[in-house]
KEZA-116420 format. One record per residue (C-alpha): residue number from 1; chain; x, y, z. Coordinates in nm, 2 decimals, m for minus. Example, Ala and Ser with C-alpha at 12.3 -4.5 7.8 and 13.67 -1.06 7.14 Angstrom:
<node 1,"A",<1.23,m0.45,0.78>>
<node 2,"A",<1.37,m0.11,0.71>>
//
This chain:
<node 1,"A",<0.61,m5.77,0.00>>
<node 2,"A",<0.40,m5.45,0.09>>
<node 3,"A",<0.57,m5.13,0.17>>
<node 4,"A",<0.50,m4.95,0.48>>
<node 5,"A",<0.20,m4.75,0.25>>
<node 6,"A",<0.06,m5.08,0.07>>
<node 7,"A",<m0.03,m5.20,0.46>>
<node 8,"A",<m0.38,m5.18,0.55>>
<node 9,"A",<m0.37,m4.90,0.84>>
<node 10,"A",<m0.45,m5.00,1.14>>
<node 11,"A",<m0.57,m4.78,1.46>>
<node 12,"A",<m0.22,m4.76,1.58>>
<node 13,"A",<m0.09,m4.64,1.31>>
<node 14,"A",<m0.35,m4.37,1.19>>
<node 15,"A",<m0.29,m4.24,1.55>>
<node 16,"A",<0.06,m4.23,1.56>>
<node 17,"A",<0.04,m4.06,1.20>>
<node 18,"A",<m0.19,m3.80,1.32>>
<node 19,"A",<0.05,m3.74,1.64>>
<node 20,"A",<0.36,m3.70,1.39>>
<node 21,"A",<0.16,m3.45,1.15>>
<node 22,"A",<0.08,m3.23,1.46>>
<node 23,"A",<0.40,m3.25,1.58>>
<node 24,"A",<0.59,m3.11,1.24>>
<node 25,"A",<0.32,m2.89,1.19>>
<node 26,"A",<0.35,m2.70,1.57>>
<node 27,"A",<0.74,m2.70,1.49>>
<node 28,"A",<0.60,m2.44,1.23>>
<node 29,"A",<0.38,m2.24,1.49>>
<node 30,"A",<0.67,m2.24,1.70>>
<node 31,"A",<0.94,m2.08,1.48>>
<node 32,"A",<0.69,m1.84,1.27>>
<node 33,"A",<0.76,m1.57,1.50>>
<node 34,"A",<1.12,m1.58,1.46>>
<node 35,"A",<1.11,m1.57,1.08>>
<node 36,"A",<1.21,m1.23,1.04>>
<node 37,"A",<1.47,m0.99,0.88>>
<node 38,"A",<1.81,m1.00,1.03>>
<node 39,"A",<1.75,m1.38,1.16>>
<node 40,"A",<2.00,m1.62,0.94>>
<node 41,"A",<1.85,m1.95,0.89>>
<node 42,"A",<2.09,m2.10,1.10>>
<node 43,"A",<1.97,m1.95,1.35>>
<node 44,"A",<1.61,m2.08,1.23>>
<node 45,"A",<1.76,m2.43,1.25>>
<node 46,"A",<1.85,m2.40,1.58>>
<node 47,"A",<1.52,m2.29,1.71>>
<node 48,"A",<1.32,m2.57,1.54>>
<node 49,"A",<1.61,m2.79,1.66>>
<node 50,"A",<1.61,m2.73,2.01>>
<node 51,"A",<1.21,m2.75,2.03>>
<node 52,"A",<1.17,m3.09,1.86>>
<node 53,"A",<1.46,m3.23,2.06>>
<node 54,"A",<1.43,m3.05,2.40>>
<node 55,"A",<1.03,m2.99,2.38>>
<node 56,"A",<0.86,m3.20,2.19>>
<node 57,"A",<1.13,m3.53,2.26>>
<node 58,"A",<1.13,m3.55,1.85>>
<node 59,"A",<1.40,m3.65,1.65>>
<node 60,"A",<1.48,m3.40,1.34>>
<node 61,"A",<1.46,m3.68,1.07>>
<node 62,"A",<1.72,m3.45,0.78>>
<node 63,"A",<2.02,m3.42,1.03>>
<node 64,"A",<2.26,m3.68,0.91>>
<node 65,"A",<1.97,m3.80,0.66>>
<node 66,"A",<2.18,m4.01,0.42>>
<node 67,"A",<2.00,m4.13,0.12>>
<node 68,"A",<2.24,m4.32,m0.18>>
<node 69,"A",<2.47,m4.12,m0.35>>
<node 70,"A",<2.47,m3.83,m0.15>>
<node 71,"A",<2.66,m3.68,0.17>>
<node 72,"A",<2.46,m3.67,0.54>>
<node 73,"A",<2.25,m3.39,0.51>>
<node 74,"A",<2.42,m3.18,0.80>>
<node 75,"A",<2.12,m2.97,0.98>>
<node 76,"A",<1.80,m3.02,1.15>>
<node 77,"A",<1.56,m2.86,0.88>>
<node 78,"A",<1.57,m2.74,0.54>>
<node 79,"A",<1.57,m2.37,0.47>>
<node 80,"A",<1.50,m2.29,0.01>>
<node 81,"A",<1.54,m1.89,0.01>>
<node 82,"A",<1.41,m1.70,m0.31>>
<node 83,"A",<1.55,m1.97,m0.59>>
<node 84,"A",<1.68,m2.22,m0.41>>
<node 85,"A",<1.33,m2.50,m0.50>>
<node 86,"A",<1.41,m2.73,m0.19>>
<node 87,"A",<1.66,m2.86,0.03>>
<node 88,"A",<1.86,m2.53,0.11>>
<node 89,"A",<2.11,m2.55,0.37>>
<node 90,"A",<2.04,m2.32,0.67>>
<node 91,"A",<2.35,m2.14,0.76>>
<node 92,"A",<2.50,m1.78,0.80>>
<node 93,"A",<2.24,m1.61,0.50>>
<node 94,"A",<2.07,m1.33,0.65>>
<node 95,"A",<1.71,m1.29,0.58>>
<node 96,"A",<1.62,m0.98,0.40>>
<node 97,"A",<1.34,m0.73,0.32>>
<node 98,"A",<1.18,m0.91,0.06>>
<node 99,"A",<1.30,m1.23,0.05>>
<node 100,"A",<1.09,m1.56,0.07>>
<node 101,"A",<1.18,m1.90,0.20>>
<node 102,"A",<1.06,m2.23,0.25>>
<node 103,"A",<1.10,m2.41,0.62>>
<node 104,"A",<1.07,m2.78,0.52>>
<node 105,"A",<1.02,m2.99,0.86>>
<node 106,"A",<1.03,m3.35,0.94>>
<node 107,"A",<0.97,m3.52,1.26>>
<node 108,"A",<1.02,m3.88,1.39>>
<node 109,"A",<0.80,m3.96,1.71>>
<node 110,"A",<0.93,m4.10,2.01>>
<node 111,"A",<0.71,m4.43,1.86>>
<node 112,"A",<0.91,m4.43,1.49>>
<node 113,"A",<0.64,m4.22,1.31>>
<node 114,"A",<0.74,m3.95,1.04>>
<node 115,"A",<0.54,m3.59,1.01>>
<node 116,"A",<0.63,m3.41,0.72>>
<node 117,"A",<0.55,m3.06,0.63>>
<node 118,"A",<0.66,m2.73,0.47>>
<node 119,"A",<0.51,m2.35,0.44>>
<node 120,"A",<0.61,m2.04,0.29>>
<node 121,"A",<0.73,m1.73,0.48>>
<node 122,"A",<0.78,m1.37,0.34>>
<node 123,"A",<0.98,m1.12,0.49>>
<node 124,"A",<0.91,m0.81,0.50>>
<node 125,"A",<0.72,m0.64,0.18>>
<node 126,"A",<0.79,m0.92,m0.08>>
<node 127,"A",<0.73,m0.82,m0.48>>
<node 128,"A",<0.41,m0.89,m0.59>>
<node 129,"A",<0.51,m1.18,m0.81>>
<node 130,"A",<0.68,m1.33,m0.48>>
<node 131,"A",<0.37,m1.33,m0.30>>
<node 132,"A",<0.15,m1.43,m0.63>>
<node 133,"A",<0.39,m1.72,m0.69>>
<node 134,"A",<0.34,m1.82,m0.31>>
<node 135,"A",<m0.05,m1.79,m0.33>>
<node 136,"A",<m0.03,m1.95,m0.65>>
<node 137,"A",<0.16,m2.23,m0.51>>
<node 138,"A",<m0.08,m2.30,m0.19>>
<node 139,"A",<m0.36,m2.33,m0.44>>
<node 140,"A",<m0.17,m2.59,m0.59>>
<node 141,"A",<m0.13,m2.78,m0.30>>
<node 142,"A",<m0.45,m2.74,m0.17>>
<node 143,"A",<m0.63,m2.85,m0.56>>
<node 144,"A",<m0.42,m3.14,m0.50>>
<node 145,"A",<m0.55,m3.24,m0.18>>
<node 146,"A",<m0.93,m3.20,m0.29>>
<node 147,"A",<m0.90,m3.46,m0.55>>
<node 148,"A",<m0.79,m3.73,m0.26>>
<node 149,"A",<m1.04,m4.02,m0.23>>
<node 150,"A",<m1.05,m4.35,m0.22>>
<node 151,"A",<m1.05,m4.45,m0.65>>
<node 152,"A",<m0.92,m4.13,m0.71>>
<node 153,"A",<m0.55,m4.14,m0.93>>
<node 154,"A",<m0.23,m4.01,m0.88>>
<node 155,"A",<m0.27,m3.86,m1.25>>
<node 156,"A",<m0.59,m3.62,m1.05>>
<node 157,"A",<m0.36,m3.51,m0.79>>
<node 158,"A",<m0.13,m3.42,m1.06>>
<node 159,"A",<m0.33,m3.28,m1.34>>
<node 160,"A",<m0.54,m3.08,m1.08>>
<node 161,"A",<m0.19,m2.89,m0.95>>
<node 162,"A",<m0.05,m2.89,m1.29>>
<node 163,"A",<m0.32,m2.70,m1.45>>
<node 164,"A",<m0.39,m2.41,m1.20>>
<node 165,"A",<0.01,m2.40,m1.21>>
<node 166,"A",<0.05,m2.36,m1.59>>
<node 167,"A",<m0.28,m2.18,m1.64>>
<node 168,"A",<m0.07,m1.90,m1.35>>
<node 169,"A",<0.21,m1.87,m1.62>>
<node 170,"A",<0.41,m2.05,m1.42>>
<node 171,"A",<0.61,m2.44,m1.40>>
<node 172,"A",<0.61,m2.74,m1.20>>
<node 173,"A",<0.95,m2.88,m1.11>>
<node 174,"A",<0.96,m3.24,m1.20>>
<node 175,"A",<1.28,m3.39,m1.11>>
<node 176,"A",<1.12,m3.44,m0.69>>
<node 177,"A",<0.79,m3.48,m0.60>>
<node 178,"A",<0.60,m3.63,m0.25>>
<node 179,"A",<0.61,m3.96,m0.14>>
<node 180,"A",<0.44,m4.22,0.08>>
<node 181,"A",<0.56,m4.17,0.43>>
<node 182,"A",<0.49,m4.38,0.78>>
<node 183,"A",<0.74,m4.56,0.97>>
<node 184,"A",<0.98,m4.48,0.66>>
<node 185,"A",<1.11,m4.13,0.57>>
<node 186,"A",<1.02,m4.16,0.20>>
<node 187,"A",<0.78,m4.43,0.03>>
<node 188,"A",<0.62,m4.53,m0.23>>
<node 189,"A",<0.41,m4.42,m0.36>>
<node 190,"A",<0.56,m4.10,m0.58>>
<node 191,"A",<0.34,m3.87,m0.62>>
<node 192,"A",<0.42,m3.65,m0.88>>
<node 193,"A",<0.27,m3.28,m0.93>>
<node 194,"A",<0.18,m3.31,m1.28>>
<node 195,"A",<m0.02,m3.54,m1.49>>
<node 196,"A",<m0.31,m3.66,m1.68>>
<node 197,"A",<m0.67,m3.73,m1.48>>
<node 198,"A",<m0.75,m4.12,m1.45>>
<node 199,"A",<m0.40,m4.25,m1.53>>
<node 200,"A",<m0.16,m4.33,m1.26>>
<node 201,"A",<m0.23,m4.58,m0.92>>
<node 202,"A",<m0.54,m4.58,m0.74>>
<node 203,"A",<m0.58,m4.42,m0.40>>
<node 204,"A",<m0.70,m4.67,m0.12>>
<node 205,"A",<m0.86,m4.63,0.22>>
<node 206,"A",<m0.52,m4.56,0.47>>
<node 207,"A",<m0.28,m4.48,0.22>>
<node 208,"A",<m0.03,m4.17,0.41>>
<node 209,"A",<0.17,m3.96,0.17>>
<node 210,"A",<0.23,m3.56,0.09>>
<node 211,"A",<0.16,m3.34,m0.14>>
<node 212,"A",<0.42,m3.12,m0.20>>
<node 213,"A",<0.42,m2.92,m0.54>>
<node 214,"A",<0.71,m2.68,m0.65>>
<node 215,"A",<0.62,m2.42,m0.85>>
<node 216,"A",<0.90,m2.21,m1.04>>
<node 217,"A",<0.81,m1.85,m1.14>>
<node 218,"A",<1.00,m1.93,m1.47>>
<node 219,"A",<1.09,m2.20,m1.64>>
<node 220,"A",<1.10,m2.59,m1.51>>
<node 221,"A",<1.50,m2.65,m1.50>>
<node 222,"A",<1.69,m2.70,m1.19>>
<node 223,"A",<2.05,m2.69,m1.11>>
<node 224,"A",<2.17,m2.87,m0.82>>
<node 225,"A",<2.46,m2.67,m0.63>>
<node 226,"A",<2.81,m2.84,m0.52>>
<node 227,"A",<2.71,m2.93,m0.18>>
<node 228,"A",<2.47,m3.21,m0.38>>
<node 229,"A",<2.20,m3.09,m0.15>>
<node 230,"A",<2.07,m2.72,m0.27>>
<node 231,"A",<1.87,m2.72,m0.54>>
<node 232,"A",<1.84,m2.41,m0.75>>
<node 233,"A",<1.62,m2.27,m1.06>>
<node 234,"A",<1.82,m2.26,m1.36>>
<node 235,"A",<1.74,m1.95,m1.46>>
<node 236,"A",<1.75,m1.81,m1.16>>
<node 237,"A",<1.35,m1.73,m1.13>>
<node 238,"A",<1.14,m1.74,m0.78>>
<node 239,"A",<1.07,m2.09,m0.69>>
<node 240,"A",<0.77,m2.15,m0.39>>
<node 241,"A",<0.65,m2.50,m0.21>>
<node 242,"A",<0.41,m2.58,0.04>>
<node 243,"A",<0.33,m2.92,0.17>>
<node 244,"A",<0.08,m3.14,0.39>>
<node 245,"A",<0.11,m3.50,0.51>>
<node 246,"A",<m0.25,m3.67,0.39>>
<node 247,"A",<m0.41,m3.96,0.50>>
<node 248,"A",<m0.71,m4.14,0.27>>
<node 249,"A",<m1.03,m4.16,0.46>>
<node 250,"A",<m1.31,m4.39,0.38>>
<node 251,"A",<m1.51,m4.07,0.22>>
<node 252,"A",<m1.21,m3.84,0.12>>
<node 253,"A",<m0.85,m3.72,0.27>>
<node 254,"A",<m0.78,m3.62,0.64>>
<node 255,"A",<m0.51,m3.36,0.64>>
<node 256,"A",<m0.20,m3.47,0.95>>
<node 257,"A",<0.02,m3.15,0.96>>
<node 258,"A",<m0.28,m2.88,0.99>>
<node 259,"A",<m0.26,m2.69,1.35>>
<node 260,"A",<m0.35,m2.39,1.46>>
<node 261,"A",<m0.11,m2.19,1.30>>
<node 262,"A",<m0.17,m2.35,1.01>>
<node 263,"A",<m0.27,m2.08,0.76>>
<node 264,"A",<m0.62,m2.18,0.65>>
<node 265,"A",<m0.78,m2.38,0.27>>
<node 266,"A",<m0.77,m2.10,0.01>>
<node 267,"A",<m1.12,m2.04,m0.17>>
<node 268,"A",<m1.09,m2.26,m0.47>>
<node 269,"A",<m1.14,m2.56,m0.24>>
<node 270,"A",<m1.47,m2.39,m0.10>>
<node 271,"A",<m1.57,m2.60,0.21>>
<node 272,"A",<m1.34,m2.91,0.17>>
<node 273,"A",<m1.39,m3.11,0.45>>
<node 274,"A",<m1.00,m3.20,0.56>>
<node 275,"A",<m1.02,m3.27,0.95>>
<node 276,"A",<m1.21,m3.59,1.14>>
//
């Protein structure tokens, strides 16, 4: 049987993916200008909470998120300050001068569809290898999404992020990755942010997945904290992620969680061609 990403796309269901992109990607707009020293991410939680439930009539798709052999994930978003690589808790931490952190979002449409999405935020004046790291890490994501065409491989995607990663100094986490994603949280297939070019499945007209590299500033190794959740460098380094949801277009990819707050393509993709 074919999973929700092996189905030929239909009308339907590129439209209700492109509503679900929007959607997670305005949660962003919405709670940029709260993300600020002296907020704690609770409180960031609660913003993005309230607008996807009381505005947008969205469902956060985390809270209570319950995949095997772990506990309900207990909060609307994800909030990964400084080390923490992904799936940070928001609670009572207080944003500081200098710190960094990742607001993952994912939204389920009134119609079943998943929009997935995640950007970098600095706070006040962050170190220069902060912010490098973060550019570093857009790059990444955004050499990832150029290779997306029909015939292209998963081995592309990775090599491409893989390469300007390691050629920064820096590593690629391995142990999570993105996924295909539809009418289902998290689908096949995995795509994985390293790699070798031509190796890995083929890329077909309709498939939906995201691109989500995490870049350490040190070394690759993760720790995962007691709540099972947080995930942490183990050496304690800077860790940075960005992600899109992407569709495959007849000619190339179709980017589903760009809006207009969306920070814009770095250079090194020159003029990619990402919206219909």
């Amino acid at each position: 049987m074919l999973t929700e990403t092996k189905k030929p796309s239909s009308i339907e269901f590129i439209a209700g993916m492109r509503e679900a992109g929007r959607l997670a990607s305005e949660v962003l707009d919405h709670v940029t200008p709260f993300v600020k020293a002296g907020v704690t991410t609770g409180e960031l939680d609660r913003i993005c909470h309230d607008y996807m439930v009381n505005v947008q009539k969205t469902v956060p798709a985390p809270l209570n998120y319950q995949p095997p052999g772990y506990p309900p994930f207990p909060k609307s978003i994800c909030t990964s300050v400084n080390d923490v690589i992904c799936h940070g808790i928001p609670g009572d931490r207080i944003l500081k001068d200098g710190d960094v952190v990742n607001l993952d979002i994912t939204v389920i449409t009134p119609t079943g569809y998943f929009g997935d999405t995640s950007r970098m935020f600095a706070i006040g004046e962050p170190s220069i290898l902060a912010k490098r790291l973060s550019q570093v890490t857009y790059e990444c994501m955004w050499l990832g999404i150029a290779q997306v065409k029909p015939g292209c491989t998963l081995g592309d995607i990775g090599h491409a992020i893989q390469s300007h990663a390691e050629g920064a100094g820096y590593s690629v986490v391995r142990e999570y990755c993105g996924h295909g994603i539809g009418q289902v949280f998290h689908d096949e297939p995995q795509i994985v942010h390293y790699g070798k070019p031509g190796l890995g499945e083929k890329l077909y007209e309709g498939m939906t997945f995201t691109i989500e590299p995490m870049i350490n500033a040190g070394k690759r190794d993760i720790r995962t904290m007691p709540d099972q959740w947080t995930v942490k460098t183990k050496d304690r380094s800077l860790s940075a992620q960005w992600e899109h949801t992407c569709l495959v277009t007849a000619t190339g990819v179709e980017v589903l969680t760009y809006s207009a707050g969306s920070p814009p393509p770095p250079e090194c993709v020159g003029n990619l061609k990402f919206r219909p």
